[in-house]
C-alpha positions in Angstrom: 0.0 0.0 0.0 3.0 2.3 1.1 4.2 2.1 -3.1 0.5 2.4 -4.1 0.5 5.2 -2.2 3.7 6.8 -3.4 2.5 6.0 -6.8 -0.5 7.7 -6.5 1.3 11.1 -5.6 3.8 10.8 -8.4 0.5 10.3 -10.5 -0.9 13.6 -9.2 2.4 16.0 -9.4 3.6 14.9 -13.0 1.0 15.9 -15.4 0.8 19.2 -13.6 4.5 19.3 -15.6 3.0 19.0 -18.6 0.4 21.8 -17.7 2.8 24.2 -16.8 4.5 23.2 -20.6 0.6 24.2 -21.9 0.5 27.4 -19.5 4.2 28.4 -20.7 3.2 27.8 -24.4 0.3 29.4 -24.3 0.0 31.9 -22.2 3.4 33.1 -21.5 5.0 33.1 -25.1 7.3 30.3 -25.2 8.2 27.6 -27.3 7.6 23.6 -26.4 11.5 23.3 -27.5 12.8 25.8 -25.2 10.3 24.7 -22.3 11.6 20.9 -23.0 15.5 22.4 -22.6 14.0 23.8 -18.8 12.6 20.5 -18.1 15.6 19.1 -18.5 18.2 21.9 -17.3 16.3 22.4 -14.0 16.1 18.4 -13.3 19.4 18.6 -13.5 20.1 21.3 -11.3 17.5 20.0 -8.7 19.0 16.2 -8.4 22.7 17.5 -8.5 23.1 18.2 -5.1 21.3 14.9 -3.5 23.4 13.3 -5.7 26.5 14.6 -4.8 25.6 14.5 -1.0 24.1 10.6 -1.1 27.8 9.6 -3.2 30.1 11.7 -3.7 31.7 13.4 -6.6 32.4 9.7 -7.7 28.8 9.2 -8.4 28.8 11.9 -11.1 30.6 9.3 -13.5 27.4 6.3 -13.9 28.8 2.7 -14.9 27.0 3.2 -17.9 27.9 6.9 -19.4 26.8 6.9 -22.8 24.1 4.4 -21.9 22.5 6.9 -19.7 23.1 9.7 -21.7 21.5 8.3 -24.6 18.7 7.7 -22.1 18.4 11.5 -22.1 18.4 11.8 -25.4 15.1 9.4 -26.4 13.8 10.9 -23.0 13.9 14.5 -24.1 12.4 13.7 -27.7 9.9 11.6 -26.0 8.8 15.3 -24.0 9.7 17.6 -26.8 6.8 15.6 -29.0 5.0 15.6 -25.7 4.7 19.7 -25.2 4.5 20.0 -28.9 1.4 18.2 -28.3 0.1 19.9 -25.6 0.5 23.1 -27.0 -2.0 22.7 -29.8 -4.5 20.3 -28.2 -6.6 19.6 -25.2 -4.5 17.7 -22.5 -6.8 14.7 -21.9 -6.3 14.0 -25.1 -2.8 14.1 -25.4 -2.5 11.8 -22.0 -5.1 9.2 -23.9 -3.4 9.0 -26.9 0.0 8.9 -25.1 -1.1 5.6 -23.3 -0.8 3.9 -26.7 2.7 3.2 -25.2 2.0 -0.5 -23.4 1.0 -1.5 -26.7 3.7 -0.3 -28.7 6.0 -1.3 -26.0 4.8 -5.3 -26.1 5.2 -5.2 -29.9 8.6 -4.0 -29.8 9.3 -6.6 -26.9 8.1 -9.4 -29.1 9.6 -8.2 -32.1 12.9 -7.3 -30.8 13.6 -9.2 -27.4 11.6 -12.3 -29.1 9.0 -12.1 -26.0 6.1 -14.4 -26.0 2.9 -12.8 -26.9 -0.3 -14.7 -27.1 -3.2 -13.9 -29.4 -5.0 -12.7 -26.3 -2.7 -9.7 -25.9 -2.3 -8.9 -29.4 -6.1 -8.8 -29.8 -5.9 -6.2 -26.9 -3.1 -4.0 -28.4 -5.7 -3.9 -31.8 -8.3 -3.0 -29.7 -6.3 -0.1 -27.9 -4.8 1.1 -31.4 -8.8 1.0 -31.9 -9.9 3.6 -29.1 -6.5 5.4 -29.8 -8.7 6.1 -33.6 -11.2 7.0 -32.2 -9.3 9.6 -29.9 -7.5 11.1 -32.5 -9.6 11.0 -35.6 -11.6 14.6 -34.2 -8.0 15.8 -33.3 -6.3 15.6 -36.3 -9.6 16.7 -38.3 -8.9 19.8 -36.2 -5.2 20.1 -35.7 -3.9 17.8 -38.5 -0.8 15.6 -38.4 0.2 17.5 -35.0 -2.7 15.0 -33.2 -0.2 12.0 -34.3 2.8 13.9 -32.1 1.6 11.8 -28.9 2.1 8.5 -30.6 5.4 9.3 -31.3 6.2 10.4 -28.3 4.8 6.8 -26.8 6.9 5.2 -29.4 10.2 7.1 -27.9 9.5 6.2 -24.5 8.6 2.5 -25.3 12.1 2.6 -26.8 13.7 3.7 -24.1 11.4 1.4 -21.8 13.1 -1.8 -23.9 16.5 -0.1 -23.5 16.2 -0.4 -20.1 14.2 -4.2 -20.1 17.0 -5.1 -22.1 20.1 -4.3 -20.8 19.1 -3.8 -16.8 20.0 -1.2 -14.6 23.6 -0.9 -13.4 23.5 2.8 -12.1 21.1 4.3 -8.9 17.9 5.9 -10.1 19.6 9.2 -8.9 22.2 9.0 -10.9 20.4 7.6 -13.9 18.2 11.0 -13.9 21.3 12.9 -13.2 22.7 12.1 -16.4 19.5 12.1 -18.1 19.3 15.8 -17.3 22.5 15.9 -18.6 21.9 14.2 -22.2 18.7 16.0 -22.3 19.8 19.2 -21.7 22.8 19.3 -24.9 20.0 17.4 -27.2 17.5 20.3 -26.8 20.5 22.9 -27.0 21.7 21.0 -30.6 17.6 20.8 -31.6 16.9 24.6 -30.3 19.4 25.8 -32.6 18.8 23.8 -35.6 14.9 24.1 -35.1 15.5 27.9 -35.0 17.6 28.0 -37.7 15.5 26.2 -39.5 12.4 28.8 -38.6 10.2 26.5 -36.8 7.7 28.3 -34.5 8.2 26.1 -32.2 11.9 26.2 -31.2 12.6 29.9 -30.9 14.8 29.9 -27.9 14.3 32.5 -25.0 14.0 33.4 -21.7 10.6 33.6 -19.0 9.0 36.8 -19.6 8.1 37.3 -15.9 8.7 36.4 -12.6 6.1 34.0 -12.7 7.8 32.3 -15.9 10.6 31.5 -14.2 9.1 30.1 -11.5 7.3 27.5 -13.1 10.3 26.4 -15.3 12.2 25.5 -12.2 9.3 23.6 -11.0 9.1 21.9 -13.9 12.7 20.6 -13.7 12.0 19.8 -9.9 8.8 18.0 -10.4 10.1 16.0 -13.7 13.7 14.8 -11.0 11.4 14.4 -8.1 8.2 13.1 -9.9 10.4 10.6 -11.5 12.1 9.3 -8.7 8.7 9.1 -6.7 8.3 6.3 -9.6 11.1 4.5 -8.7 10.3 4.2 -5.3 7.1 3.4 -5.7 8.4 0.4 -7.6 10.8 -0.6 -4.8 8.0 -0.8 -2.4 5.9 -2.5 -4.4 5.5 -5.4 -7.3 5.2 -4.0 -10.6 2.3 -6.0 -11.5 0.0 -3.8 -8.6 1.2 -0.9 -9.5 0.4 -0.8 -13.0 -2.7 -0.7 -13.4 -2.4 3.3 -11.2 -0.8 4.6 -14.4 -4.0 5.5 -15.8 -4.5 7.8 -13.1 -2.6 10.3 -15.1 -5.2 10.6 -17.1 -7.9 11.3 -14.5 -5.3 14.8 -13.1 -4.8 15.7 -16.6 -8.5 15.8 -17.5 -8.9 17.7 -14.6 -6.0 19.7 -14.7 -7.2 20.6 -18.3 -10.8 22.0 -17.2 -9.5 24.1 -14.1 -7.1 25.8 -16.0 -7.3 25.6 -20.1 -11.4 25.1 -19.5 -11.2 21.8 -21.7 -13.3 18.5 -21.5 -13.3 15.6 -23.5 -16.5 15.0 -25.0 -18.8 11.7 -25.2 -16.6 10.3 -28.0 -13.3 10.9 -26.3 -14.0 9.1 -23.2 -15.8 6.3 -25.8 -12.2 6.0 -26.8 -10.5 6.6 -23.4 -12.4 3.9 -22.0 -11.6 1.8 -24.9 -7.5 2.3 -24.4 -8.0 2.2 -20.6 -9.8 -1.1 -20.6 -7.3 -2.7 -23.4 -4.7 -1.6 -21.3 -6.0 -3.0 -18.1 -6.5 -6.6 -19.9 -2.7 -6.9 -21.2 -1.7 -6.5 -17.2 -4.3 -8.8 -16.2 -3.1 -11.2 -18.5 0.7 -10.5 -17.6 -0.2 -11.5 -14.4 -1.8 -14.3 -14.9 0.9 -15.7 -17.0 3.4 -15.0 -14.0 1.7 -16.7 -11.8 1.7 -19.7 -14.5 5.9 -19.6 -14.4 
């Protein structure tokens, strides 16, 4: 219950991250590629000194360097899609459409890793993709191939998901997001300036207009470090298989983090297809289950 509970929390704090990307976006000016950089910069700045305090200066220099690094990397394309997304549609949306990822992520586990998948599963990840359509098909009518942003951004993360399935953890969680921070921060500095250079809208670089600004792009690095390692601790306390199934809770804050402040609401079709993903999602970790129990 203790990692339930922690879970719960990290559930609540992390899509107000991706508000504050909307708020900053849309209301203060700013570009999703230079908010992504703050994400980034700011986690960085905000685990720094518990890492350095818990181990050292040694524990600056991960086991895995360009392992965790490149973890950065697919992590901060995975959020630059994310606040691209945000930025043009209604957040419960984006959060629906994002939880395409447990699909995407047990097709690349069977393709790739050569996991077992029965026709059960597969069957569910059809149906998801389904309620993922119907999500998306009034989005992009309205916003066009920017409604398809969210899948990618699932697609990134499931990548860096198998990454980490694949080759295991080596480093502490602290450290991990320590370098993250640091990976992330020099991709969206490299992107920034090409996007800019390029004239894309949506990487001009700058700084917070007001007082305000700034405070919310430091807690958005804090909660994004913090948020994150609530997660992990969650799944120390806790089996993996209990805790999954409190993901979809995301959706839930961002809905209603989406009416309080942006005044948006999904309609009747949305939560048809909500439900839909939700339900196909809640099927593939009843059936994981079941088959560890089998083993």
């Amino acid at each position: 219950m203790q990692g339930v509970a922690i879970l719960l929390v990290a559930m609540i704090i992390l899509p107000c991250m991706d508000a504050i990307a909307k708020y900053m976006a849309v209301y203060q000016g700013m570009s999703p590629g230079q908010v992504t950089f703050y994400r980034f910069f700011f986690q960085l700045l905000s685990v720094l000194p518990l890492l350095v305090s818990s181990g050292g200066l040694k524990a600056l220099k991960p086991k895995r360097l360009w392992y965790n690094l490149l973890r950065g990397v697919l992590l901060a394309a995975a959020a630059l899609l994310f606040f691209v997304s945000v930025k043009y549609m209604p957040l419960a949306d984006v959060f629906a459409i994002y939880f395409v990822e447990p699909f995407i992520l047990t097709c690349l586990s069977a393709l790739v890793l050569g996991e077992k998948v029965g026709w059960r599963r597969w069957l569910a990840i059809v149906v998801g993709f389904g309620g993922a359509m119907i999500v998306i098909q009034p989005s992009f009518e309205l916003f066009g191939l920017k409604a398809l942003l969210p899948v990618g951004c699932a697609f990134l993360f499931a990548c860096y998901l198998l990454m980490n399935r694949a080759l295991g953890a080596a480093d502490t969680p602290l450290s991990m997001q320590t370098v993250a921070g640091i990976g992330g921060s020099l991709f969206m500095m490299v992107v920034i300036a090409v996007g800019h250079g390029a004239g894309a809208v949506d990487f001009v670089p700058s700084l917070p207009h007001s007082a305000l600004g700034w405070v919310l792009v430091v807690a958005l690095g804090v909660i994004s470090g913090y948020g994150h390692l609530l997660v992990v601790k969650a799944f120390q306390a806790a089996p993996a298989s209990l805790l999954a199934p409190f993901h979809y809770f995301e959706i839930i804050t961002g809905t209603a983090l989406g009416f309080l402040i942006f005044d948006e609401f999904p309609t009747s079709s949305k939560w048809l297809g909500i439900a839909i993903i939700v339900g196909s999602g809640l099927f593939m970790i009843w059936r994981e289950r079941s088959k560890v129990k089998i083993e």
